[in-house]
C-alpha positions as CSV (number, residue, x, y, z in Angstrom):
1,X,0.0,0.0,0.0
2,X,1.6,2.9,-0.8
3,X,1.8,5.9,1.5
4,X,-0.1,8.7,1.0
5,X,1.8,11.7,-0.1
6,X,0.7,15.4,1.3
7,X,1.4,18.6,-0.1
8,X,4.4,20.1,2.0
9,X,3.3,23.5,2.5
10,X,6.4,25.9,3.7
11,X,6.5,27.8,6.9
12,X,5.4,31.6,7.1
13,X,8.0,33.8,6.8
14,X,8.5,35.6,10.3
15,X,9.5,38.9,10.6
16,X,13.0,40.1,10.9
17,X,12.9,42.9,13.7
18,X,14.9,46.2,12.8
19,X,18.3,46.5,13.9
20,X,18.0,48.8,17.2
21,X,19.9,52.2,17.0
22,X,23.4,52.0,17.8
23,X,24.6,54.6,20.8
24,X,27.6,57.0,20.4
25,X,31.2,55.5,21.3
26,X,32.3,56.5,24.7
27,X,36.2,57.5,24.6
28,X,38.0,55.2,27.3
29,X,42.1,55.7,28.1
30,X,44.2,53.2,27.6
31,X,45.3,50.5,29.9
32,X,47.9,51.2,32.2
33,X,50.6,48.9,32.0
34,X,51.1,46.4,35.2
35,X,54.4,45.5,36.1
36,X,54.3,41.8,36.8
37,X,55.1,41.1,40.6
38,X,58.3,39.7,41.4
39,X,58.7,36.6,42.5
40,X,60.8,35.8,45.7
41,X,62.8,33.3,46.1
42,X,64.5,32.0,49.7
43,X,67.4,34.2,50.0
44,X,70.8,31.9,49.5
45,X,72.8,31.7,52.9
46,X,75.8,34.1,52.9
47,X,78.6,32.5,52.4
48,X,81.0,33.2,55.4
49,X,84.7,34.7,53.9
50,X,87.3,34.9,56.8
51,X,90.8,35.7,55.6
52,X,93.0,38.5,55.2
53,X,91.5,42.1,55.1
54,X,92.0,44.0,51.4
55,X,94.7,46.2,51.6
56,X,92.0,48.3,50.0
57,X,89.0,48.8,51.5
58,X,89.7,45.9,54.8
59,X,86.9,43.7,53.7
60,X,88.1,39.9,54.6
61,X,88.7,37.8,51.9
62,X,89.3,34.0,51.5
63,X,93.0,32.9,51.1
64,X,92.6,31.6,47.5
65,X,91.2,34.8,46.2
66,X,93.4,36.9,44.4
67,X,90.9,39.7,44.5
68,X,88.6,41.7,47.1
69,X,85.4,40.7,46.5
70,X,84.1,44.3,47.5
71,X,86.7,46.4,45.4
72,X,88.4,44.3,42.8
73,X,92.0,45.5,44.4
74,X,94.7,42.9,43.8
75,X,95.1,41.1,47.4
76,X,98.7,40.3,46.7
77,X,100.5,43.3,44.6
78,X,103.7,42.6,43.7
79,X,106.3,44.8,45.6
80,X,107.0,48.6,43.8
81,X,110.5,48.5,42.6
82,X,111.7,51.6,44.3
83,X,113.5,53.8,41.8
84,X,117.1,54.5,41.5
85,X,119.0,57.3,42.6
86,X,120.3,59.5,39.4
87,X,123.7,58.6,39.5
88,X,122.7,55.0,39.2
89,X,121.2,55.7,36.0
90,X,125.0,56.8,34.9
91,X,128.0,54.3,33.8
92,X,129.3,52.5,35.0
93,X,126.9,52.3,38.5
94,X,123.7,51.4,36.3
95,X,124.8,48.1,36.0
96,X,127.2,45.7,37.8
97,X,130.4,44.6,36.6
98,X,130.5,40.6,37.0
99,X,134.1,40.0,36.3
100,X,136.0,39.6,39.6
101,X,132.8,40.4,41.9
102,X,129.9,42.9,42.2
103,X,131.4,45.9,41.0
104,X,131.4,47.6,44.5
105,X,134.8,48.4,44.4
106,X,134.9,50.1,41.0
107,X,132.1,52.2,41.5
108,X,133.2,53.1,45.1
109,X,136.8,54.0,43.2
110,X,135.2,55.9,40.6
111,X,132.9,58.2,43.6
112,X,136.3,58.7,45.0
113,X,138.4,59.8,42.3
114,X,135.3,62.1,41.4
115,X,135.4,63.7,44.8
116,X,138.3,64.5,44.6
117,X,138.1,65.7,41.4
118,X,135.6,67.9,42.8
119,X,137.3,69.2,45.4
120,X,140.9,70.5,43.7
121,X,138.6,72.2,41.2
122,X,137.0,74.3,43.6
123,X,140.6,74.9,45.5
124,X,142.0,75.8,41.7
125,X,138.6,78.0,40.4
126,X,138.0,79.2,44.0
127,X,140.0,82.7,43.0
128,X,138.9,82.8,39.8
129,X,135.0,82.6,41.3
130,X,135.3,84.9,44.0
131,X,136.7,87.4,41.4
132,X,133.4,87.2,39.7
133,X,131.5,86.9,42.4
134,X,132.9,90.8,43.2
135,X,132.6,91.6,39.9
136,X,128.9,90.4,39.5
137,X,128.2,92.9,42.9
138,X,130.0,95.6,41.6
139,X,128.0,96.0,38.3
140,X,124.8,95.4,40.7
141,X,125.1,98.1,43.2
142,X,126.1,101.6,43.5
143,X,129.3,103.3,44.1
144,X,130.0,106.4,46.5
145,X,133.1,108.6,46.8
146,X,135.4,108.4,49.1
147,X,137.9,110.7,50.0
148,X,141.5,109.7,51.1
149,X,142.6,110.0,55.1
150,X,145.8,111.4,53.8
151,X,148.3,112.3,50.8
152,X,151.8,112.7,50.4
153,X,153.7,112.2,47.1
154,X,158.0,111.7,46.5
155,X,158.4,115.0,45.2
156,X,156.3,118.6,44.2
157,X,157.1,121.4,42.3
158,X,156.6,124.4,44.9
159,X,153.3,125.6,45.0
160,X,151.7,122.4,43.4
161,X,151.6,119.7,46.6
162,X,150.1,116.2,46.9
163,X,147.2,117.7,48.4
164,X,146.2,119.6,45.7
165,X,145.1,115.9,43.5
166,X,142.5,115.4,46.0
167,X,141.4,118.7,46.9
168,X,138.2,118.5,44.4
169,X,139.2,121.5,42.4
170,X,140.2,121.1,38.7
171,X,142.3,124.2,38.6
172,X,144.7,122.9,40.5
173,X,147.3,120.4,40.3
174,X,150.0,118.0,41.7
175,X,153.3,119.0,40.2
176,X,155.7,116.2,39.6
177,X,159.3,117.5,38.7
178,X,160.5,114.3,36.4
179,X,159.1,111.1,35.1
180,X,159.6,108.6,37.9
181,X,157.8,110.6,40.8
182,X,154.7,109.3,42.5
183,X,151.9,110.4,44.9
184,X,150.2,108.3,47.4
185,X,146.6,107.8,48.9
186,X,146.1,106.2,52.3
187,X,142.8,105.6,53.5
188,X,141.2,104.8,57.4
189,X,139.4,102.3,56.4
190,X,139.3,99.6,54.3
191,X,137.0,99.2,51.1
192,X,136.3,97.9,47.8
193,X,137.6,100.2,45.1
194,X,135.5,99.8,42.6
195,X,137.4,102.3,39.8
196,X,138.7,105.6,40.0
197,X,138.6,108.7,38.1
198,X,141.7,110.6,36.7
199,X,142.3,114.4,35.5
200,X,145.6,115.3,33.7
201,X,147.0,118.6,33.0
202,X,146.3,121.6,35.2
203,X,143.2,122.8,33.3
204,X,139.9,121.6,31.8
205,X,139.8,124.0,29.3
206,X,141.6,122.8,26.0
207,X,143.2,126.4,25.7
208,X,145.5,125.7,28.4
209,X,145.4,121.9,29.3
210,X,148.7,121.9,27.3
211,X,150.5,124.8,29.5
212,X,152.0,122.6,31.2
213,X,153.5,118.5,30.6
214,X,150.5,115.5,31.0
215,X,150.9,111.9,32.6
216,X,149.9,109.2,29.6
217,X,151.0,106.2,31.3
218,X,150.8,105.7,35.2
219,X,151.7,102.8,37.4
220,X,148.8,102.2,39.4
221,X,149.6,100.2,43.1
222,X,147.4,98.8,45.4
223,X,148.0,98.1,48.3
224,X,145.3,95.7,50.6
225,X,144.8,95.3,54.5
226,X,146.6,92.2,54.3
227,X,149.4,93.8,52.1
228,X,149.1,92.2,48.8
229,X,149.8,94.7,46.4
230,X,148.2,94.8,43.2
231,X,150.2,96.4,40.0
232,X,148.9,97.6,36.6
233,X,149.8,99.8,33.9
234,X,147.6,103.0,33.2
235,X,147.4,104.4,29.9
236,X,146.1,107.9,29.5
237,X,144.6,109.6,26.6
238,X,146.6,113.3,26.1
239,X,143.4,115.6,26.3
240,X,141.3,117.1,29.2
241,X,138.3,115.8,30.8
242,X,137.9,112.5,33.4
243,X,139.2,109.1,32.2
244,X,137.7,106.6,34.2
245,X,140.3,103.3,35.4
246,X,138.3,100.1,36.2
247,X,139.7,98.6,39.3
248,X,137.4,95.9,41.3
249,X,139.7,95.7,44.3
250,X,138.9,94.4,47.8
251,X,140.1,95.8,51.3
252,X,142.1,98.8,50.0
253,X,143.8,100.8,51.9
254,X,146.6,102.5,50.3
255,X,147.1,103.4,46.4
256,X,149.9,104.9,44.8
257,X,150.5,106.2,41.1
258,X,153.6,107.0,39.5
259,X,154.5,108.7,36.2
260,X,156.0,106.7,33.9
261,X,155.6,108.4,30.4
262,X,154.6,112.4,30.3
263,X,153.6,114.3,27.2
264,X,154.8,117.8,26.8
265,X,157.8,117.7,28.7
266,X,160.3,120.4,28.8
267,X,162.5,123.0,31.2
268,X,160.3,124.6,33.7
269,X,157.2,122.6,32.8
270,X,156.2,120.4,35.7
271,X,154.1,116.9,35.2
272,X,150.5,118.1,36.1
273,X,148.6,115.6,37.6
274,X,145.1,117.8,38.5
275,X,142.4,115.1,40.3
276,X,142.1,111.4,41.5
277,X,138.5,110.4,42.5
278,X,138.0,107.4,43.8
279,X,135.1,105.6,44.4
280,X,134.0,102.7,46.7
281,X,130.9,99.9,46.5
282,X,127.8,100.5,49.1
């Protein structure tokens, strides 16, 4: 029997609601980032270190360490080599002879023969260095006059005494009567003549400087508190005006000049010798 077939009718189509309005956005911040937590773990036991304190910062350190655990300092620094003297540095005492021994000997021979190398060089330069020692003071401080205690002189035309070199007048003169003569300056007290100043003929004015004869070379003699006597040779230029002698002696007390040429010599003209100035270091 065959099954009755029915019309399949299809089901009513329902109705779709409409789509309910939609609100306006609301603006939210963003998130804040959370750290995550940390996690704790059991703390590891210190280890105990007993040793010897770091030269550094005196935190102990085990034996085996060869640095602080604190600082980083070495615990055991190798010793500084202390640095050698400068004349260690110099042959043959920067290094040690090995043939026949240390070298001790030789070098202690060399110090020697330099000591005493050192010490006949300064006997032998010692003048020679207190010369410019005076001279070096001389050029660096002043000079004063100073004026002779007395003066006397071998021999004087009459009217034309010793006195009258030193009287600080240029119009008048000591006369010597020949080549050969001398005059002489003592003083009180010693001092160091630096240089001294000499007029020839018995006037400054060129009209009559040659009246009468003029010194051109004088010996020059100085005599010092312990009597050494110092000797030099003068030359003189034939003309009026000062001529300045460079001395640089110490502890004068006496000086002495004597004619030994003249210019313009002749009967009745006596060797006109007019000023000596002489000045000392203050």
């Amino acid at each position: 029997m065959r099954p009755s077939t029915a019309p399949v009718r299809p089901a009513p189509a329902q109705a779709v609601p409409a789509p309910a309005p939609q609100a306006d956005p609301v603006a939210v911040q963003p998130a804040k980032p959370v750290a995550p937590r940390p996690v704790s773990r059991a703390a590891e036991a210190v280890e105990t270190q007993d040793g010897p304190p770091c030269p550094q910062c005196g935190t102990p350190n085990l034996p085996e360490r060869k640095f602080c655990r604190r600082c980083a300092a070495p615990l055991n620094p190798a010793a500084a080599v202390p640095e050698l003297p400068w004349w260690r540095t110099r042959w043959p005492f920067r290094r040690r002879v090995r043939i026949g021994g240390s070298g001790n000997a030789l070098r202690r021979t060399i110090a020697l023969l330099v000591l005493v190398a050192v010490v006949v060089a300064g006997i032998l330069l010692y003048p020679a260095g207190k010369v410019a020692f005076q001279d070096v003071l001389d050029k660096l401080r002043s000079t004063a006059p100073i004026t002779p205690s007395a003066t006397s002189a071998s021999a004087a035309v009459e009217g034309h005494p010793a006195t009258a070199a030193d009287d600080g007048l240029s119009n008048t003169y000591w006369g010597a009567p020949a080549i050969g003569d001398s005059v002489t300056f003592s003083f009180r007290t010693p001092f160091r003549l630096v240089d001294l100043i000499i007029h020839t003929g018995d006037s400054v004015d060129p009209q009559h400087f040659q009246q009468q004869a003029r010194p051109i070379v004088l010996s020059l003699e100085v005599t010092a508190e312990d009597g050494e006597v110092h000797t030099q040779q003068v030359p003189l230029d034939d003309r009026p005006g000062p001529q300045t002698v460079q001395t640089g002696l110490s502890d004068v007390t006496q000086v002495k000049l004597t004619v030994r040429e003249a210019a313009g010599t002749g009967p009745g003209r006596a060797i006109a010798l007019s000023e000596v100035e002489f000045f000392k270091r203050t």
